[in-house]
C-alpha positions as CSV (number, residue, x, y, z in Angstrom):
1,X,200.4,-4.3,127.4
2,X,200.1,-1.1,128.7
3,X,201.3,-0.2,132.2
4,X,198.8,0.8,134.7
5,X,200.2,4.4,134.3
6,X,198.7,4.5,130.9
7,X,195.3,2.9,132.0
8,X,194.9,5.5,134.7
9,X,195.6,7.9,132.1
10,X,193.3,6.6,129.6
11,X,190.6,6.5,132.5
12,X,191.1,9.9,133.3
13,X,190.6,11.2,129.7
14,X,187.5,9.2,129.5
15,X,185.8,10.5,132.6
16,X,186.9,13.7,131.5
17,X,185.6,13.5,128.0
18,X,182.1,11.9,129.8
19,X,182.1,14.6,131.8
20,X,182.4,17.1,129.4
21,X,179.8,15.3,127.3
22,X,177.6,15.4,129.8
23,X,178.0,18.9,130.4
24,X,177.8,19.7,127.2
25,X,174.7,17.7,127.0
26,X,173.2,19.3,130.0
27,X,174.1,22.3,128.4
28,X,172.3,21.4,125.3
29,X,169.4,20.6,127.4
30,X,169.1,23.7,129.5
31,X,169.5,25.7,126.1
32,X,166.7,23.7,124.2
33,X,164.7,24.4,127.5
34,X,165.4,27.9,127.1
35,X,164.7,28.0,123.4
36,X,161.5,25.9,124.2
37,X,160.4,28.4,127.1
38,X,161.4,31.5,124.9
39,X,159.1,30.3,121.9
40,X,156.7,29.2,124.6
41,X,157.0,33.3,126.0
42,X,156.4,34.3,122.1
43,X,153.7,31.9,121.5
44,X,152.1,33.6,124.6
45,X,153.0,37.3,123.8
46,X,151.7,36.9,120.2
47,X,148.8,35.1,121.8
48,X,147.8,38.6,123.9
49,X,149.0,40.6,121.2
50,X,146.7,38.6,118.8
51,X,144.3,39.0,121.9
52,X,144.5,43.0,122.6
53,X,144.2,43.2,118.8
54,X,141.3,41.3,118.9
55,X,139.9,43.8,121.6
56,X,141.0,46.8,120.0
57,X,139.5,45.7,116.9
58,X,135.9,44.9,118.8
59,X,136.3,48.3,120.6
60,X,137.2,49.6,117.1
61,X,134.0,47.9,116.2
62,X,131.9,49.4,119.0
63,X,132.9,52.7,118.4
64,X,132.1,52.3,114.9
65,X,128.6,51.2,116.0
66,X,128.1,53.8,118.2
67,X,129.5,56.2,115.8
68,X,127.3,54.8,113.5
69,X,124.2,54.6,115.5
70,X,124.5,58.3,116.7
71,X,124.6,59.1,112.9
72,X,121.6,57.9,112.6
73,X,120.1,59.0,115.4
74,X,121.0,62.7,114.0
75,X,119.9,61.9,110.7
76,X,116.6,60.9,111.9
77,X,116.4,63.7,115.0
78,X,117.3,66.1,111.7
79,X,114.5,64.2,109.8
80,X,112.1,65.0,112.3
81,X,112.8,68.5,112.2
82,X,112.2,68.7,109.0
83,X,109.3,67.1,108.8
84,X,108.1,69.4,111.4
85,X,109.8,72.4,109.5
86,X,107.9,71.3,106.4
87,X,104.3,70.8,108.7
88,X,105.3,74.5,109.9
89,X,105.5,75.5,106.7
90,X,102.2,74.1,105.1
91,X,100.5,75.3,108.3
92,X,101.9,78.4,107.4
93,X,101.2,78.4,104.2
94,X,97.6,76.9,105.1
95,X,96.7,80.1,107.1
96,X,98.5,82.4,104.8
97,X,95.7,81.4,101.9
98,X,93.1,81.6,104.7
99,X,94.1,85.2,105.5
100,X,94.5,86.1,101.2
101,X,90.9,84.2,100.9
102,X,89.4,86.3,103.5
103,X,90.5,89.5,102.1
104,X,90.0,88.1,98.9
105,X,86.4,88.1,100.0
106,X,86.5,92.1,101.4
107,X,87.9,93.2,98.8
108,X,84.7,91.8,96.9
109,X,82.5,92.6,99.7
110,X,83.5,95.7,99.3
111,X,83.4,96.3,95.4
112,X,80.2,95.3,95.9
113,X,79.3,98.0,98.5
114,X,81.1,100.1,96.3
115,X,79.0,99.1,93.1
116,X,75.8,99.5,95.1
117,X,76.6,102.7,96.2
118,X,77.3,104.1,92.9
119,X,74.5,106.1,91.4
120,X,73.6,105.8,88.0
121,X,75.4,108.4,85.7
122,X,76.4,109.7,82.1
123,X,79.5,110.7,82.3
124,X,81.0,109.7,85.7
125,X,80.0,108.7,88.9
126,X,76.9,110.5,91.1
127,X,79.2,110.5,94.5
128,X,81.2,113.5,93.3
129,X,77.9,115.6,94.3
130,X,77.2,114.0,97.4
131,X,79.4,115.3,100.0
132,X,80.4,117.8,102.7
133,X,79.7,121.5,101.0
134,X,77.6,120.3,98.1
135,X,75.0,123.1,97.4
136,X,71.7,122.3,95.4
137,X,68.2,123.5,94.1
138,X,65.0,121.3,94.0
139,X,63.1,122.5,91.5
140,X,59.6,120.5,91.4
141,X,58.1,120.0,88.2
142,X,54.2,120.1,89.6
143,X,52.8,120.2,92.8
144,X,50.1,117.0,93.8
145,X,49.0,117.8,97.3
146,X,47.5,119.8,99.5
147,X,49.3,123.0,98.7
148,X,51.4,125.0,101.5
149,X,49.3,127.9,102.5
150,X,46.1,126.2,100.4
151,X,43.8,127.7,103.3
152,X,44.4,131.3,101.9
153,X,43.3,130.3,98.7
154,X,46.3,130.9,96.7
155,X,49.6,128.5,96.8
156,X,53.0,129.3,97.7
157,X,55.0,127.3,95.5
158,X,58.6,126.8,97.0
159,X,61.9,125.7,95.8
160,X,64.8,123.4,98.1
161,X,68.0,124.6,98.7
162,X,70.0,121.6,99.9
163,X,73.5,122.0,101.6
164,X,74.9,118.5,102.7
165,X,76.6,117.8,105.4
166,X,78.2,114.7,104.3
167,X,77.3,112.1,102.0
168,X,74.2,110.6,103.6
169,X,72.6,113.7,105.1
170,X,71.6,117.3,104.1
171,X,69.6,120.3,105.3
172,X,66.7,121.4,103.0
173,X,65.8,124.8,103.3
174,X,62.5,125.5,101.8
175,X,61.7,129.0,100.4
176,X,58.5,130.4,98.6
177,X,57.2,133.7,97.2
178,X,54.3,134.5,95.6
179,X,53.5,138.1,94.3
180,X,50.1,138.4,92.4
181,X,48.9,141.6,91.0
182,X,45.5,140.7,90.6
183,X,42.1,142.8,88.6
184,X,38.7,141.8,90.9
185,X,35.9,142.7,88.5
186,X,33.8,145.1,88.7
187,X,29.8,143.3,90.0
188,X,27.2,144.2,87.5
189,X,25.9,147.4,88.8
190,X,28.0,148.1,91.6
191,X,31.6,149.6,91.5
192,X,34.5,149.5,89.1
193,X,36.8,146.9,88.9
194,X,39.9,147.1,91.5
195,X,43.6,146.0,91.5
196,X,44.7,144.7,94.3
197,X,48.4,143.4,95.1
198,X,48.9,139.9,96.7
199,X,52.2,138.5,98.9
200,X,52.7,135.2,100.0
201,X,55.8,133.9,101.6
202,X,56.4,130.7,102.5
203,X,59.7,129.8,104.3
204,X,60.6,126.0,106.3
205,X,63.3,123.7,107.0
206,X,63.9,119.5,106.3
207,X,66.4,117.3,107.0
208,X,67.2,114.5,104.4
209,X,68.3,111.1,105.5
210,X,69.9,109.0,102.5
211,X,70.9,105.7,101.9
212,X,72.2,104.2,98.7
213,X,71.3,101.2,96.9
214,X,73.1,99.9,93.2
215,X,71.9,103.0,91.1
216,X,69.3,104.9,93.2
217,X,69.6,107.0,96.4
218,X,66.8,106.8,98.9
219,X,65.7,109.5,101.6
220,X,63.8,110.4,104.3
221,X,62.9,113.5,105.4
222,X,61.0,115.5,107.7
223,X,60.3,119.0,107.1
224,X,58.4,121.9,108.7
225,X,57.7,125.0,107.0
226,X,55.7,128.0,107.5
227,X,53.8,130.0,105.2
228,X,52.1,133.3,104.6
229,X,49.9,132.9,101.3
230,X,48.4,136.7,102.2
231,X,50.7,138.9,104.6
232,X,47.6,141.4,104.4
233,X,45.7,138.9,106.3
234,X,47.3,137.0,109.6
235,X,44.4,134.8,109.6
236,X,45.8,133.1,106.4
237,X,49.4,132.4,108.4
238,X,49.7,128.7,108.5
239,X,52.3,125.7,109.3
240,X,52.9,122.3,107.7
241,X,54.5,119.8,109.2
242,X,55.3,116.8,107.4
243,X,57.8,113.4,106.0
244,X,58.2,112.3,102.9
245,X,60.1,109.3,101.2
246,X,61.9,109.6,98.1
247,X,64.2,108.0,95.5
248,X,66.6,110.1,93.6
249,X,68.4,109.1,90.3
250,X,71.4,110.5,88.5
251,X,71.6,111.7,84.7
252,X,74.7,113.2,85.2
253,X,76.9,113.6,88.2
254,X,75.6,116.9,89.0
255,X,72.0,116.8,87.9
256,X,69.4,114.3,88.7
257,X,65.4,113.6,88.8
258,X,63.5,112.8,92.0
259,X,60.2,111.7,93.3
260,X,59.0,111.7,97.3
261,X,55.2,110.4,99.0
262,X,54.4,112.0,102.2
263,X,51.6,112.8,104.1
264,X,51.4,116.8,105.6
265,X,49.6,117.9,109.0
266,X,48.3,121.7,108.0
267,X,47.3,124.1,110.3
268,X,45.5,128.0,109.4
269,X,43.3,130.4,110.6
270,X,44.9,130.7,114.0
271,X,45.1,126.8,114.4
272,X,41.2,126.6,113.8
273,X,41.9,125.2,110.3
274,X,43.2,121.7,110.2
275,X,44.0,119.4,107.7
276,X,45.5,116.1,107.1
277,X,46.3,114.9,103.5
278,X,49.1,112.9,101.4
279,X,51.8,114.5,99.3
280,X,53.4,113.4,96.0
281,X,56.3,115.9,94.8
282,X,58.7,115.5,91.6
283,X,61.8,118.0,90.8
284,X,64.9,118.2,88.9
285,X,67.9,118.6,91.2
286,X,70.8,121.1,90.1
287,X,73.9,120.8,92.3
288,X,77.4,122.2,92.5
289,X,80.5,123.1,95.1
């Protein structure tokens, strides 16, 4: 049997090996407490990781969104503008074929004032005589009128010199001379026949209005003139005053035909002698610089 020395010894080594097993367990306990609270501390930092992640990602998102959204709020604002660039533009262009149509259209209005002021001509165009410094003759083929200085019984016939002083106006200077040497026969039973000498001079001034239309040029123009069909005789010293419209034609640039109606107011014999009657004249027209 074993001594009481051996039981208390025995006894010992079992409390001690309980107690150790117990701290040991303890031990155990505490660090399966701290393993569980340490996974518990991952589980919750992967939790807010997985959490801030989550947020960054949606914030990631957002920004996207709004990155995305601004794109196309440029690409429609830069739409826009071009639309409006492009509206601009056809405006632009709109008014730009206005403008070229409306000079499109002086440009013809103006051939055509061109064309209608071109006389008729062989060889070139009429203008060339019709301007500042252009001299000319009127030369009229017959006379149907009451003649200048008809009072004194004998004509004056009387040529124009025209001098323009641009393109649609010219003086006319009108000039006449008229030397007769003339036989009066002798009266049965009286004297001998005579010769006597005769002078008229005839000597006035018009001023020509034109206008041109297609081939012909037109004119107006008053004229006064004064004549002397007998110088040996005052009472045969007369004035005309008269107007006249006429239409002139080209043949050649510096040679044309023309025709003019009038009427003439004709005072003689010391204003005693009046009369009143219509004039038709026609004449070749020579002109040069």
């Amino acid at each position: 049997m074993y001594s009481i020395r051996t039981i208390a010894v025995i006894g010992a080594l079992v409390m001690v090996t309980a107690t150790v097993a117990q701290a040991q367990g303890k031990h155990h306990a505490r660090e399966e407490e701290d393993e569980d609270d340490d996974d518990t501390a991952r589980a919750k930092a992967k939790a807010k990781a997985k959490a801030k992640a989550k947020e960054a990602e949606e914030e990631d998102d957002d920004t996207t969104a709004r990155a995305k959204a601004k794109a196309k709020a440029k690409a429609k604002a830069k739409d826009s503008d071009e639309e409006e660039d492009d509206t601009a533009k056809e405006r632009e262009r709109a008014k730009a074929k206005e403008r070229a149509k409306a000079k499109a259209k002086e440009a013809e209005k103006e051939a055509e004032k061109e064309t209608e002021s071109a006389p008729a001509a062989t060889g070139g165009s009429g203008d060339v005589a019709y301007h500042d410094g252009t001299l000319g003759f009127s030369i009229p083929f017959t006379v149907i009128s009451g003649a200048i200085g008809g009072a004194g019984g004998e004509p004056v016939p009387a040529v124009d010199v025209v001098y323009f002083l641009d393109d649609t106006s010219a003086l006319d200077l009108i000039v006449g001379l008229n030397f007769h040497r003339k036989q009066v026969a002798a009266v049965m039973g009286g004297a001998a026949a005579t010769t006597t000498n005769l002078l008229g001079i005839a000597a006035g001034l018009g001023y020509r209005m034109y206008s041109v239309k297609k081939s012909l040029r037109s004119f107006i123009e008053p004229q006064v003139v004064v004549s002397w069909p007998d110088t040996s005789s005052t009472a045969t010293l007369g004035v005309n005053l008269g107007a006249s419209l006429g239409l002139e034609r080209n043949i050649t640039p510096w040679f044309s035909v023309s025709g003019a109606l009038g009427a003439a107011l004709n005072f003689t014999s010391s204003f005693k002698d009046i009369q009143f009657a219509t004039t038709a004249r026609l004449a070749a027209n020579l002109y040069w610089n």
